[in-house]
ROSE-164419 format. One line per field, with one value per residue: residue number from 0; x negated, y, z of N, C-alpha, C, O in turn. Coordinates in steps of 0.1 Angstrom, whole numbers, always signed. Layout:
ROSE-164419
num = (NUM,...)
n.X = (X,...)
n.Y = (Y,...)
n.Z = (Z,...)
ca.X = (X,...)
ca.Y = (Y,...)
ca.Z = (Z,...)
c.X = (X,...)
c.Y = (Y,...)
c.Z = (Z,...)
o.X = (X,...)
o.Y = (Y,...)
o.Z = (Z,...)
//
This chain:
ROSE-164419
num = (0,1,2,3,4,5,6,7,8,9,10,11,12,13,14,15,16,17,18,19,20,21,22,23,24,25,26,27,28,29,30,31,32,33,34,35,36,37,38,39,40,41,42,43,44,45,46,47,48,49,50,51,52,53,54,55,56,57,58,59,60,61,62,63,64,65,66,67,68,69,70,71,72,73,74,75,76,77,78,79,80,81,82,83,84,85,86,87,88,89,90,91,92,93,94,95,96,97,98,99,100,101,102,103,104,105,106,107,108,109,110,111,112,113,114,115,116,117,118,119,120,121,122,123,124,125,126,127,128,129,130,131,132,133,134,135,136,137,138,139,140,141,142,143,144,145,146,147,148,149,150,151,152,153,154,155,156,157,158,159,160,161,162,163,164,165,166,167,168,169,170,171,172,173,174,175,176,177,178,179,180,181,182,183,184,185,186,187,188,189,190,191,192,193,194,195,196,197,198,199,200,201,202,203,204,205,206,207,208,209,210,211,212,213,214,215,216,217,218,219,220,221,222,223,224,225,226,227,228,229,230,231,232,233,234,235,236,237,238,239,240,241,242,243,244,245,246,247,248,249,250,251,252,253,254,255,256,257,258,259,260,261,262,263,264,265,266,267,268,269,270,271,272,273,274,275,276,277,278,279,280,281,282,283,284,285,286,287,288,289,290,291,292)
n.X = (+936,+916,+882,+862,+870,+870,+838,+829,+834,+816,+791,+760,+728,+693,+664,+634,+606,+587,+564,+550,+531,+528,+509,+506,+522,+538,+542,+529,+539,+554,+588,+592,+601,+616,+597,+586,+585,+575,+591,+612,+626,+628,+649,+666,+675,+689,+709,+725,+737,+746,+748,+732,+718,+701,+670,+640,+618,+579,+551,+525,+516,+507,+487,+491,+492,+477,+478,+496,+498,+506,+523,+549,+581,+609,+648,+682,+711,+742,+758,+774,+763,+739,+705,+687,+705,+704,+676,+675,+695,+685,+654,+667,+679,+653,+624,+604,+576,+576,+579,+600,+590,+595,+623,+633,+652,+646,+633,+651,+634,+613,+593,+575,+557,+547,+543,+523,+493,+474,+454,+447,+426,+418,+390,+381,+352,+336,+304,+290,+269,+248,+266,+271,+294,+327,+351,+382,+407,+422,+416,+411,+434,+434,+410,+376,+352,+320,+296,+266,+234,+243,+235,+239,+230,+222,+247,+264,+249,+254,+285,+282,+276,+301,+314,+334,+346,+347,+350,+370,+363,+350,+357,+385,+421,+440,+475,+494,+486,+474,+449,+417,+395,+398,+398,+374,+376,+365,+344,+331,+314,+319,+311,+335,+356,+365,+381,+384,+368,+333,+336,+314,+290,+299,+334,+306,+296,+317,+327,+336,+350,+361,+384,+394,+411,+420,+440,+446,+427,+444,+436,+409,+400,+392,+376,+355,+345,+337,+319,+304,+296,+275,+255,+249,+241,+216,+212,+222,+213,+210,+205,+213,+240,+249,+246,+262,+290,+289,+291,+315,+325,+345,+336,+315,+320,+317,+338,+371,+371,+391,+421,+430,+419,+426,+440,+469,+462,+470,+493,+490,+506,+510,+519,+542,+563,+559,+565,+566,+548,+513,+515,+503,+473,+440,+432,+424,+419,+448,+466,+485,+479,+474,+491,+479,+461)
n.Y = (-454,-476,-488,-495,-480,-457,-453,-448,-424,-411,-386,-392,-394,-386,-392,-388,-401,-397,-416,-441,-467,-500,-523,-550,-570,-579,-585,-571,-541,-547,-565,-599,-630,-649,-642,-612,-579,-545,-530,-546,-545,-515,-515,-530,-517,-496,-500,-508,-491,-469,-467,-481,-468,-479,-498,-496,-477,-474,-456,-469,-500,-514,-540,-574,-571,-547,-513,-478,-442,-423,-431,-427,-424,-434,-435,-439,-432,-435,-403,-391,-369,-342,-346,-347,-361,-379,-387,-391,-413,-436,-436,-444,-475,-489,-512,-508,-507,-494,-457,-428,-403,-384,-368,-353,-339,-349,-347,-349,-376,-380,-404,-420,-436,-436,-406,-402,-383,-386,-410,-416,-435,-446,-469,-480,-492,-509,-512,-534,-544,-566,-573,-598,-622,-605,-590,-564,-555,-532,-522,-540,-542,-524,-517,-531,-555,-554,-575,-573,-549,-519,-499,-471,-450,-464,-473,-450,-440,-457,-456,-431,-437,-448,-425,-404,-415,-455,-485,-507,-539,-555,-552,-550,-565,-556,-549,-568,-564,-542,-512,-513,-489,-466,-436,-419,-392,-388,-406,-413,-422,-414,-406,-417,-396,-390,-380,-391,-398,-412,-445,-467,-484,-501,-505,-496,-479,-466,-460,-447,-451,-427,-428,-419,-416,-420,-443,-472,-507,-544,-554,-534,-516,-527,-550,-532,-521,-547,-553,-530,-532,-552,-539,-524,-541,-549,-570,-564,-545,-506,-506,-529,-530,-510,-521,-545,-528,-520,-542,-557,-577,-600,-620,-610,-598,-590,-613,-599,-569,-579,-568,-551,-531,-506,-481,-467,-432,-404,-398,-378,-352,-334,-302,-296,-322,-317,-322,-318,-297,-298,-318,-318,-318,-311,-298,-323,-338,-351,-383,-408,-434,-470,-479,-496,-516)
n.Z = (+48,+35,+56,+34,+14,+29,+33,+5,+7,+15,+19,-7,+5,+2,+12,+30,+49,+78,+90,+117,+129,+149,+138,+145,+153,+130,+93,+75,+52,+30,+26,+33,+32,+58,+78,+103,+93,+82,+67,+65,+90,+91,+74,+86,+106,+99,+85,+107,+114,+91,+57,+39,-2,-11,-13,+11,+6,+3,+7,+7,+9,+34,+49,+64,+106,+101,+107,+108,+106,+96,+74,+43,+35,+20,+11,-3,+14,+25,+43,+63,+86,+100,+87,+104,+128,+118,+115,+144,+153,+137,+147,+173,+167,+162,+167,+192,+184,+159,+149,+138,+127,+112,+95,+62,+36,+6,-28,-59,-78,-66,-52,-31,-33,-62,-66,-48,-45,-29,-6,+23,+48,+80,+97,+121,+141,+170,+184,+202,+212,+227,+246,+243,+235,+234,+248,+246,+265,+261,+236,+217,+199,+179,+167,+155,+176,+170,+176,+174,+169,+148,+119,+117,+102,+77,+71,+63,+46,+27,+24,+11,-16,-25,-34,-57,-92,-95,-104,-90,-88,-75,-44,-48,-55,-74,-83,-103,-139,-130,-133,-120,-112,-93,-76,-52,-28,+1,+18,+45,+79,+116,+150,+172,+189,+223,+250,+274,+306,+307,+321,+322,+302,+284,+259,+242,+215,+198,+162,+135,+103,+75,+46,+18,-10,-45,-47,-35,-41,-35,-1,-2,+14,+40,+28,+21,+42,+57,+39,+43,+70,+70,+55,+80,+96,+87,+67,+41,+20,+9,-17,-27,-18,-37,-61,-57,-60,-86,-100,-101,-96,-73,-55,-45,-21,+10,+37,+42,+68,+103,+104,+126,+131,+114,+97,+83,+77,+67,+39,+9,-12,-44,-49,-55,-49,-22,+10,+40,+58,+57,+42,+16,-3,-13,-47,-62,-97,-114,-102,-101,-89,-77,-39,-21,+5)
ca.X = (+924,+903,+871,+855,+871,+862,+821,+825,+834,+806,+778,+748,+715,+682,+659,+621,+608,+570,+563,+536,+537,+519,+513,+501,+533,+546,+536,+527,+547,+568,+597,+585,+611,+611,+583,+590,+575,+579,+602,+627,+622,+631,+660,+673,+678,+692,+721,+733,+745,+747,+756,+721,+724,+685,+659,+631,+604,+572,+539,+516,+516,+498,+488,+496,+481,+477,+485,+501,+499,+512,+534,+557,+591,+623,+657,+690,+721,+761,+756,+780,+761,+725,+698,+683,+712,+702,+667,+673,+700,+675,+647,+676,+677,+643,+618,+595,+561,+582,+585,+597,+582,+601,+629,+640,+655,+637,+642,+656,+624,+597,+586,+568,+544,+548,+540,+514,+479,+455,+459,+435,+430,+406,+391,+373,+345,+328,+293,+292,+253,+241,+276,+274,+311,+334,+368,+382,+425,+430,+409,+414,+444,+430,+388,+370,+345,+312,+285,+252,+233,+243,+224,+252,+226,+224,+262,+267,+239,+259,+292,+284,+278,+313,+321,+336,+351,+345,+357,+364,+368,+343,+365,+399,+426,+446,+489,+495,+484,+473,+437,+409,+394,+401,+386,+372,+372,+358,+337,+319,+311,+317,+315,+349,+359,+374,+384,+384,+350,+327,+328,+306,+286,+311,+323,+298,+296,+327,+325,+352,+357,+377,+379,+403,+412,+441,+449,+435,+434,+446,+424,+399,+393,+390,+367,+341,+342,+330,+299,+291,+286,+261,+247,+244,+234,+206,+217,+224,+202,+216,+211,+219,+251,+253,+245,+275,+297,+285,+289,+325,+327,+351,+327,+303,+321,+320,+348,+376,+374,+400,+429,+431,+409,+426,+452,+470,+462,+476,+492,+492,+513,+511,+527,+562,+567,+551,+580,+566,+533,+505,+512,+494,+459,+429,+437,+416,+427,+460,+464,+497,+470,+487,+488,+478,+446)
ca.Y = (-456,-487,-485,-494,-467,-446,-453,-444,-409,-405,-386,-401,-383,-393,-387,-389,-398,-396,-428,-442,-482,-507,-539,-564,-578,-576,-595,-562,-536,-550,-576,-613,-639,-657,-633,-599,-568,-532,-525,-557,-534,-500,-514,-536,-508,-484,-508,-512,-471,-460,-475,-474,-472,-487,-504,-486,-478,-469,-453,-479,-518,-523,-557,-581,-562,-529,-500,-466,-429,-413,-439,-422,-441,-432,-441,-436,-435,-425,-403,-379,-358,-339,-354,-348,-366,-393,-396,-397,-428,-447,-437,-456,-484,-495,-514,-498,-505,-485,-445,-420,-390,-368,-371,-345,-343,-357,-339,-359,-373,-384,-417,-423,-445,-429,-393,-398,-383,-392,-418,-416,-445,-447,-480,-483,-498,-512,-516,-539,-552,-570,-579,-610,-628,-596,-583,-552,-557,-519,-517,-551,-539,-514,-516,-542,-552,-563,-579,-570,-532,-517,-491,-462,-441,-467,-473,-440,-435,-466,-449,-421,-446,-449,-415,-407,-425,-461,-495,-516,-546,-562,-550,-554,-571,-550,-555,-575,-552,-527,-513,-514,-478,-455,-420,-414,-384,-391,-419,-415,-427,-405,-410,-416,-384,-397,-372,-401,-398,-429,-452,-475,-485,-510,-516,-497,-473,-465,-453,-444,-447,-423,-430,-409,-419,-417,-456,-490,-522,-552,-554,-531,-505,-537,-557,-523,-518,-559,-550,-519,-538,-562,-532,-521,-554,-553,-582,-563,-530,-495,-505,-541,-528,-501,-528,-550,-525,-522,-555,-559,-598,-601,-628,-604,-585,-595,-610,-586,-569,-580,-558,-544,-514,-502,-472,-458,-420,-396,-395,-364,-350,-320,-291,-297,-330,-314,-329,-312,-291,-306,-329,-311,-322,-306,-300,-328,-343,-359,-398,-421,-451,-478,-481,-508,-518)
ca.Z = (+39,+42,+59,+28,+8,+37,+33,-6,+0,+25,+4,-9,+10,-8,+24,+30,+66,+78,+99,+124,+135,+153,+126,+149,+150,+118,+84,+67,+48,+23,+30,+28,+33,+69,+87,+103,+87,+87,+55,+69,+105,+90,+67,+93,+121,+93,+81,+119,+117,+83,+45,+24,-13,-22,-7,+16,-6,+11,-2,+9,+12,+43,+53,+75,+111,+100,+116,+102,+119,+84,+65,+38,+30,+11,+12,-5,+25,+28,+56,+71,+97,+92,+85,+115,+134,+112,+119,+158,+148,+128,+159,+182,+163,+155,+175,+199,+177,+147,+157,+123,+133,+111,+83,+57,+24,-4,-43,-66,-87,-55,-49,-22,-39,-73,-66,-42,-47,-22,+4,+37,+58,+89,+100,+136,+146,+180,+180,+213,+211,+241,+256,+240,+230,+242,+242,+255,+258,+256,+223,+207,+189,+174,+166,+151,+184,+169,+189,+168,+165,+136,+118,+114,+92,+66,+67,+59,+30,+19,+19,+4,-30,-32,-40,-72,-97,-99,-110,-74,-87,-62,-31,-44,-61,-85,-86,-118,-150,-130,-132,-105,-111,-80,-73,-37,-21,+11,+26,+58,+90,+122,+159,+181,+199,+233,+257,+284,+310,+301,+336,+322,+290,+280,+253,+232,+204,+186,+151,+124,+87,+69,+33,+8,-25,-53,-46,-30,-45,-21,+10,-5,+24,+49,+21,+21,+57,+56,+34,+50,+85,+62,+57,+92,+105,+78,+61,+22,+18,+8,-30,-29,-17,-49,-75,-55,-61,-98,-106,-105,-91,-64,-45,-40,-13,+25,+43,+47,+82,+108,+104,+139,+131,+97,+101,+73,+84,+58,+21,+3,-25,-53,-44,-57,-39,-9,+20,+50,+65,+57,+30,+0,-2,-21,-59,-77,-110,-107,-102,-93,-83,-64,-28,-13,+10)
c.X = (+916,+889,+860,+856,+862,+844,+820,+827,+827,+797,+766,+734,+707,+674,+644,+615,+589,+571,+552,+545,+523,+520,+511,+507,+541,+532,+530,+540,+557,+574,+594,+596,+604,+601,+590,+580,+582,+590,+612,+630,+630,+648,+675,+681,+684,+709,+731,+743,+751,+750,+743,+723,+709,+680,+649,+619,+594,+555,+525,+520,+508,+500,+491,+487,+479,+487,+492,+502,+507,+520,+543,+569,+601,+633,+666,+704,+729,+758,+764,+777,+744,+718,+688,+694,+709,+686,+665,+684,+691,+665,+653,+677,+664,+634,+608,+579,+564,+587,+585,+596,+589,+605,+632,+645,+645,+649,+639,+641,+608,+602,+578,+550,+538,+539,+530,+497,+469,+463,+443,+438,+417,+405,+378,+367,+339,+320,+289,+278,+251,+253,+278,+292,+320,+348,+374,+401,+425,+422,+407,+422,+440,+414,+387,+359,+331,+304,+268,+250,+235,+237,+236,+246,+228,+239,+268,+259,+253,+272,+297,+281,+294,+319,+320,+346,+343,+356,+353,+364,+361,+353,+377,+403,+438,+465,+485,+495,+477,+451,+428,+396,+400,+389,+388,+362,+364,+356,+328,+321,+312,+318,+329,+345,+367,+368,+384,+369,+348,+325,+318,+298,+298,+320,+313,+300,+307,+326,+338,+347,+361,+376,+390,+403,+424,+449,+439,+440,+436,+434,+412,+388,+388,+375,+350,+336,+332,+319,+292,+288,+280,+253,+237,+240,+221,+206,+219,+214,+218,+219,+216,+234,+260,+254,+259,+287,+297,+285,+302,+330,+333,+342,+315,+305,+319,+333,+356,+372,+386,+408,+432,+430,+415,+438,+454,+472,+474,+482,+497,+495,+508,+528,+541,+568,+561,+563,+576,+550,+528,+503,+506,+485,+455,+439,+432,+424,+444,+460,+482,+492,+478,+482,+485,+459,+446)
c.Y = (-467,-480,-487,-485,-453,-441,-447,-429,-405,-398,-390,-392,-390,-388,-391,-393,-404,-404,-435,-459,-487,-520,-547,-574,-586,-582,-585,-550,-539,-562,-589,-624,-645,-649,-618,-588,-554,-525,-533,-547,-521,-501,-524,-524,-499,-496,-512,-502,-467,-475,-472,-477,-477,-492,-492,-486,-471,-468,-458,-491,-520,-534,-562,-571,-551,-519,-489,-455,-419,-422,-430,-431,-432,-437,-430,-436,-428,-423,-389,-362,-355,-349,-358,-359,-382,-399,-400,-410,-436,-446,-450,-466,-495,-501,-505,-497,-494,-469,-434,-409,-375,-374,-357,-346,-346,-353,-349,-360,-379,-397,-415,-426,-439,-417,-389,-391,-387,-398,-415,-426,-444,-461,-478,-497,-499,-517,-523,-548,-551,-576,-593,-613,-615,-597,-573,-549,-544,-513,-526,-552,-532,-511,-530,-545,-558,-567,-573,-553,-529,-502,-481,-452,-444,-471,-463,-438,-449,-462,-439,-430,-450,-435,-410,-415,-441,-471,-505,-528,-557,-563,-554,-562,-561,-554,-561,-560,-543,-520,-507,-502,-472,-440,-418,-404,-382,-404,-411,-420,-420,-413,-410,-406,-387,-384,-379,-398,-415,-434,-456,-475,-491,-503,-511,-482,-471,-452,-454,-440,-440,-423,-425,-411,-417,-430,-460,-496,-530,-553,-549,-525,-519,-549,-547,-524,-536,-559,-542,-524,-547,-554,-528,-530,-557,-566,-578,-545,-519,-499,-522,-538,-518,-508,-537,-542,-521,-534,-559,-573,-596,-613,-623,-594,-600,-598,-599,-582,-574,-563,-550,-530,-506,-491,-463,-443,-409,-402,-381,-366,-337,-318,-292,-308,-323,-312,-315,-307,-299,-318,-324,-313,-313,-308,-307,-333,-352,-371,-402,-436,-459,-473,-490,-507,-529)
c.Z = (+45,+45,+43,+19,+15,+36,+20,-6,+8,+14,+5,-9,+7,+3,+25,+42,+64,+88,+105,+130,+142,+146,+131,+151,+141,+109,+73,+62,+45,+29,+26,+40,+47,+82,+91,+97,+88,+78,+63,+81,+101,+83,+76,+105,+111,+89,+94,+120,+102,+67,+36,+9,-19,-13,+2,+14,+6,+2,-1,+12,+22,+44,+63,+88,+109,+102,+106,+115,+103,+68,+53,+32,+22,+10,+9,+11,+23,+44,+58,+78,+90,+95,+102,+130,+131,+114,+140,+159,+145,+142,+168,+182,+159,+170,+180,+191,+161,+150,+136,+130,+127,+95,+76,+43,+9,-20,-50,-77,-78,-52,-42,-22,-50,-76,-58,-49,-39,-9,+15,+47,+64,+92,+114,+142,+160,+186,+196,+217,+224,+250,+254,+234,+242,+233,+250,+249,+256,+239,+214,+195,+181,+165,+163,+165,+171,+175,+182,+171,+151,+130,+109,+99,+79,+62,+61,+45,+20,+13,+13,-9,-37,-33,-54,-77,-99,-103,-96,-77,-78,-47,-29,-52,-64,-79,-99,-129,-145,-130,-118,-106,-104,-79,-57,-32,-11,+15,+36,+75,+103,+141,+166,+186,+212,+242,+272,+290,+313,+316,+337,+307,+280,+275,+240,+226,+197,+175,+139,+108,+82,+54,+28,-6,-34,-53,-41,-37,-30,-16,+5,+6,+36,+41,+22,+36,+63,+52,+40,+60,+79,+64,+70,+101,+103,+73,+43,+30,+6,-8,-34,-30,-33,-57,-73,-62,-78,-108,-108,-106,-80,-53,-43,-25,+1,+26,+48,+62,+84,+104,+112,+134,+121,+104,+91,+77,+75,+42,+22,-12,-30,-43,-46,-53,-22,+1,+36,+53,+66,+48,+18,+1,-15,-36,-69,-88,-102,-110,-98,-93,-72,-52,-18,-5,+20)
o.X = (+910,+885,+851,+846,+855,+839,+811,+824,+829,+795,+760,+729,+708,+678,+643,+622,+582,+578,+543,+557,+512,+530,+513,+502,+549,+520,+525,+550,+568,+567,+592,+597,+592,+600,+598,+567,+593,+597,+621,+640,+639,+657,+687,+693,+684,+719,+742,+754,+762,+752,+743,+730,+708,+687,+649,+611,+598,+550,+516,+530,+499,+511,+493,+477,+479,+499,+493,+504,+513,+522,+547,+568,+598,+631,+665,+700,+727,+757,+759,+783,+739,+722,+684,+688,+710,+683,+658,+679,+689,+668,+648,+676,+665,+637,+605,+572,+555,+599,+577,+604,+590,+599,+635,+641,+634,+661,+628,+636,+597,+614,+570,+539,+526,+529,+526,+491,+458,+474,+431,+449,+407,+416,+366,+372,+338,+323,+285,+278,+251,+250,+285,+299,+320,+352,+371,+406,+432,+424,+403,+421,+448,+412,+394,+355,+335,+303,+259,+259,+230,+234,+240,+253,+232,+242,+278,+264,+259,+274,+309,+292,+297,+332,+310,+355,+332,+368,+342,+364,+368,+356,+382,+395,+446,+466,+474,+502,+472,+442,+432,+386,+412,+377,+399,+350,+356,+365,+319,+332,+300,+324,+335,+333,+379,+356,+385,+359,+355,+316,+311,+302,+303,+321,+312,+306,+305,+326,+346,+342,+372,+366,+399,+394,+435,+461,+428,+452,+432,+423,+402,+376,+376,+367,+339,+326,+323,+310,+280,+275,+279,+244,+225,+237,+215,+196,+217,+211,+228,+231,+222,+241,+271,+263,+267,+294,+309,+281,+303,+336,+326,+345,+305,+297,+320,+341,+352,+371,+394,+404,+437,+438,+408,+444,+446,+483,+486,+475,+504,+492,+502,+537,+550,+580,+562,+570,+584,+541,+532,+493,+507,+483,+463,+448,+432,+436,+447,+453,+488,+498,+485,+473,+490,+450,+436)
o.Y = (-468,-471,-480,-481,-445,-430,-440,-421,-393,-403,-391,-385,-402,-377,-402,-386,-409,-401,-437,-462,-482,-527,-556,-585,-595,-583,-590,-549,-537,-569,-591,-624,-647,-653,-613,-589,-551,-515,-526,-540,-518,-493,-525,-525,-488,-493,-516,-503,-461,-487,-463,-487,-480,-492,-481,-494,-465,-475,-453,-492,-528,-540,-556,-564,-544,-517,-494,-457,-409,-418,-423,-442,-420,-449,-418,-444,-417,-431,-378,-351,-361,-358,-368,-362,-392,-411,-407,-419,-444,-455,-461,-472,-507,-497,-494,-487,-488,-468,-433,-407,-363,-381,-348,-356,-341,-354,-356,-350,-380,-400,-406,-423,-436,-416,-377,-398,-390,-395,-413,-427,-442,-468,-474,-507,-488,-526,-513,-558,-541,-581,-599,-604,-616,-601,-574,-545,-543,-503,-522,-558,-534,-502,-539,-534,-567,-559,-569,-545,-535,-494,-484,-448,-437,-472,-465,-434,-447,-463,-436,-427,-452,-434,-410,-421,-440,-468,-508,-534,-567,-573,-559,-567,-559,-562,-560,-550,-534,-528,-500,-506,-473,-437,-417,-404,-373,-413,-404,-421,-418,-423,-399,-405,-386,-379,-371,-397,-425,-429,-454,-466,-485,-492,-519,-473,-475,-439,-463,-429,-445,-417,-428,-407,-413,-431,-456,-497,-527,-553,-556,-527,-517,-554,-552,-529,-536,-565,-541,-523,-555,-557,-529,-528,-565,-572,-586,-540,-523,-498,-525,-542,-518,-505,-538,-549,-519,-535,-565,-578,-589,-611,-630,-586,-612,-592,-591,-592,-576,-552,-539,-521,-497,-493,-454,-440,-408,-409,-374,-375,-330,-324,-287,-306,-330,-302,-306,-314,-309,-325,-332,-308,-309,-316,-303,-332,-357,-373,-394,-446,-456,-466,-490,-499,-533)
o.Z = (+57,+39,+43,+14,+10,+38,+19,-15,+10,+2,+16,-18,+8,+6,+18,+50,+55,+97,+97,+132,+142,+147,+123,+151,+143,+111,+63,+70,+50,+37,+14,+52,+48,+94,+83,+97,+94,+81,+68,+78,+109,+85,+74,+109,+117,+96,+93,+125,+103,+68,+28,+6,-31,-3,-2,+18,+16,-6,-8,+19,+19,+42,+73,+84,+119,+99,+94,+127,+105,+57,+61,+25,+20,+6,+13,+20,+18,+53,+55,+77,+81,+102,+108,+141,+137,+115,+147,+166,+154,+150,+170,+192,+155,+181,+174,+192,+155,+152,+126,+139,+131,+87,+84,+38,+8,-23,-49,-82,-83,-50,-46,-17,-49,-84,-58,-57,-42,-3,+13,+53,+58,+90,+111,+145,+165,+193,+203,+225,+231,+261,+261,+229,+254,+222,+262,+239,+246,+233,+203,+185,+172,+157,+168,+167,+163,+184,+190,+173,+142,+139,+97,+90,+70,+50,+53,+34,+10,+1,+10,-15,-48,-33,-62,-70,-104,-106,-91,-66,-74,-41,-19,-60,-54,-70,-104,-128,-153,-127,-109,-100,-107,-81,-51,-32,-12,+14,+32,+80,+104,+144,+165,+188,+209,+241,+281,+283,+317,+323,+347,+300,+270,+281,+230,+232,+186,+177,+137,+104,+80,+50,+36,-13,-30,-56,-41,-41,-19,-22,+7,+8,+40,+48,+23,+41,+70,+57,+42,+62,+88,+71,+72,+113,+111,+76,+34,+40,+0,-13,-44,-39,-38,-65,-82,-70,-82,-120,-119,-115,-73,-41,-41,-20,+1,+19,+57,+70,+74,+102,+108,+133,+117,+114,+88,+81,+78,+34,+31,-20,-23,-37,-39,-52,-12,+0,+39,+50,+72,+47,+9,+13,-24,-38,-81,-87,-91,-120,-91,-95,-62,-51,-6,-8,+25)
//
């Protein structure tokens, strides 16, 4: 029997895998001719072992730079042995900034992207006033530094404005057709929890994002996180920022933040896609809002 006969009677496992990266490397999620990214990454190191039968779909589009701690992906494969055999293969294979945390089967009918309901992404701040021009290599990758005081109370009155349903179109940009209404669950503002003892001041304040919604438009969560520090610089006020978001002009937002700080944390699914502990979120209305931010 030819080997290529031999791969057709392999059978065809539809598989789910929960995934965490470092983006700083990479051009973003999806595959873009010429550049490395984390789909070319995942489908490249799977094709060295195994015979895939689709593409590796994934339930967010991060951007260029952005991180993941809760990625969701999908892939067809002719694969012999369990699945679990198959995600310490693919592990073997992949670069060291790419780790899949945990693969299992996936019922015929989930999308990644499709079936998600709520996406949660953190984005990290570091409020670095008085250091002047700083940089701090073990936190560069990760945190926005800023140099100014920022006024965390009014960042937060400000974030709580985006809860609800609205219309982002100030923040983001849409796929083609699609519309720029999102519902968000959570917005707020919290201090870092570091378990580390502080030697020194340096470098500052660190503060965290966590924002929860049924989709992002492009670079939305990175576009808000840019007006809220207006806010907290005192540069736009609590309702300047409400009428912004009211206005539905895309040159009304702040420069996106740097992407360092952004970390796709969780998606969650309804109950009958629900892959593994812990993926079922709260039961609000249902949505299939894109994924992107």
């Amino acid at each position: 029997m030819t080997e290529r006969h031999a791969s057709a009677d392999l059978p065809v496992r539809y598989v789910a895998g929960l995934i965490s990266y470092d983006g700083t490397d990479y051009h973003g999620f999806q595959v873009q001719a010429g550049v490395p990214t984390i789909q070319g990454a995942l489908e490249t190191a799977l094709v060295a072992f195994a015979q895939p039968e689709s593409r590796v779909s994934g339930a967010g589009r991060t951007d260029a730079g952005v991180h993941a701690r809760g990625q969701v992906v999908a892939v067809r494969v002719r694969w012999r042995h369990t699945v679990a055999a198959l995600q310490n293969a693919w592990n073997a294979h992949l670069p060291p900034a790419i780790h899949l945390r945990r693969l299992v089967e996936a019922p015929e009918g989930f999308h990644p992207r499709f079936c998600a309901r709520w996406r949660t992404y953190r984005y990290t701040v570091i409020q670095a006033a008085g250091w002047g021009p700083v940089r701090a290599p073990l936190t560069d990758r990760y945190a926005w530094l800023v140099a100014q005081p920022l006024d965390w109370a009014a960042m937060q009155e400000a974030a709580q404005r985006l809860l609800g349903e609205h219309n982002f179109a100030t923040f983001g940009q849409p796929a083609q057709g699609e519309s720029t209404v999102r519902r968000v669950a959570q917005a707020e503002w919290r201090p870092a929890e570091s378990s580390l003892p502080r030697l020194d001041p340096y470098p500052g304040e660190t503060w965290v994002l966590t924002i929860r919604a049924n989709g992002f438009l492009r670079q939305m969560v990175r576009s808000l996180v840019g007006t809220l520090v207006m806010v907290g610089r005192g540069e736009l006020s609590v309702a300047a920022f409400e009428e912004r978001l009211a206005a539905r002009e895309r040159s009304l937002a702040a420069p996106p933040a740097p992407p360092q700080g952004l970390v796709l944390e969780q998606v969650d699914y309804p109950d009958q896609w629900a892959l593994w502990s812990g993926a079922v979120g709260p039961p609000p209305e249902e949505s299939h809002a894109g994924g992107m931010a």
